[in-house]
N, C-alpha and C positions, 0 to 999 in steps of 0.2 A: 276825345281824339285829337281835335287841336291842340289843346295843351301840352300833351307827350311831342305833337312833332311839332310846336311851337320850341320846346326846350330843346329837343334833337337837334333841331333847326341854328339855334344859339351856339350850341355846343358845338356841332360841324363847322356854323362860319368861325368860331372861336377859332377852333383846331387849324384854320385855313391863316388867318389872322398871326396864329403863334408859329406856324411853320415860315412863313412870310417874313416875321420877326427874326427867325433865329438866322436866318439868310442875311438879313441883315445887319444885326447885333453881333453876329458869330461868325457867318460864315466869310464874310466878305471882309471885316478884320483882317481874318487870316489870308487870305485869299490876296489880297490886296499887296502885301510883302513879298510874295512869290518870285521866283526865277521863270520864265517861260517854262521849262521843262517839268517842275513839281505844278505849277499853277495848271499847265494842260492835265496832268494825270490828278488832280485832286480834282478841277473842276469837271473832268470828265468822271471821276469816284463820284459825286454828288448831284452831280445833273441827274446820273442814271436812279440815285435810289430816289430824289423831286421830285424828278418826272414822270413818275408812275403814281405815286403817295399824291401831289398836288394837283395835278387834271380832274382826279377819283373824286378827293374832297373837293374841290371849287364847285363839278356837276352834281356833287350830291346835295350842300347845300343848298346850290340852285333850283335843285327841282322842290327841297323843302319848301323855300323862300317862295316857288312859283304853288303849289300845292295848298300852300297856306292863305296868298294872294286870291286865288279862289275861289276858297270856303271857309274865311272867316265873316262870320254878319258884319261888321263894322266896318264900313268902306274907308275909314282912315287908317285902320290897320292891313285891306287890303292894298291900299298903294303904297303903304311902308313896305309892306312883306314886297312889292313889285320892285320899288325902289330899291331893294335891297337885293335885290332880284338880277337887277339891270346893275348893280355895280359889283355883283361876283361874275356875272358875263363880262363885266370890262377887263376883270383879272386874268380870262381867259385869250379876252383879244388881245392885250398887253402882252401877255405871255406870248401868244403864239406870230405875230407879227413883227415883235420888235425882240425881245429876250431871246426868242429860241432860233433865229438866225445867228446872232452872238454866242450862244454856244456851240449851235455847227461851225461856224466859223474857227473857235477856236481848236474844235477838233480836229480841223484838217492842215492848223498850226504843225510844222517842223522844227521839233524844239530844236535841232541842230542848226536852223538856219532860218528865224525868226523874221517874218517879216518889219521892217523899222517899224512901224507904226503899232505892234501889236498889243503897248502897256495900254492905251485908247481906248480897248474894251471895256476895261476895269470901269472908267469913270461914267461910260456910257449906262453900262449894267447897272452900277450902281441908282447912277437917275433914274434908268426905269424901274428897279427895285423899289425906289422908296415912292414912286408911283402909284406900284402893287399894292405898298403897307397901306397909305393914304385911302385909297379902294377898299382893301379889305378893313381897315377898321371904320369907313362911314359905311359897310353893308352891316358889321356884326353891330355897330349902334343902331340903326336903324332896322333891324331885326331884333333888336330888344326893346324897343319904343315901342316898335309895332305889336309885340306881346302885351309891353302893356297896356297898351290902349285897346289891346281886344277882350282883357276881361273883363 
């Protein structure tokens, strides 16, 4: 039974880890070039389909990582699985204190009449994004360390 959601477990932060990536690889490339007027409606296209896809997977991983924490015998893979635990919740607080004000913010941006300061978010976001990446790939290492030290 561990084993199955040991790999479930890998495969969710994985999934959390690549969508993360392509935010940053991808989206924000494009994103970055933008006129106030396409930047508000694209990053308002993609926040909405994130931010329902990304919460989903972050909690699901989590509760694997915390599930597995547990009830695995090997108390070094239990604090791995903890530790990996505690750093897909940080992708949450990340998220939700510091990213997802910058995206309401930019929602209630007036592409006809921009505030000066508006290109600001871009770099902002960005720092916290790669934040997020940082986070998400020392939970899904540490959630494959912690596999294998539980067999």
């Amino acid at each position: 039974m561990t084993e199955a959601l040991s790999v479930l477990s890998i495969v969710v932060s994985g999934a959390v880890l690549g969508g993360l990536l392509i935010g940053l690889l991808v989206i924000e490339p494009v994103l970055r070039g933008l006129k106030v007027d396409h930047y508000r409606l694209m990053n308002t296209l993609l926040a909405y389909r994130m931010d329902k896809l990304m919460p989903a997977l972050v909690v699901l991983a989590t509760l694997g990582d915390v599930a597995l924490a547990v009830t695995v015998d090997r108390r070094a893979a239990a604090v791995l699985y903890g530790l990996a635990a505690a750093f897909l919740c940080a992708i949450a607080i990340v998220s939700r204190l510091t990213a997802r004000p910058l995206y309401e913010w930019v929602e209630r941006i007036d592409p006809t009449d921009p505030p000066p300061d508006w290109e600001d978010v871009r770099p902002r976001w960005r720092t916290l994004h790669r934040v997020r990446v940082g986070l998400g790939a020392v939970a899904v290492s540490l959630g494959a360390v912690a596999a294998a030290v539980s067999l």
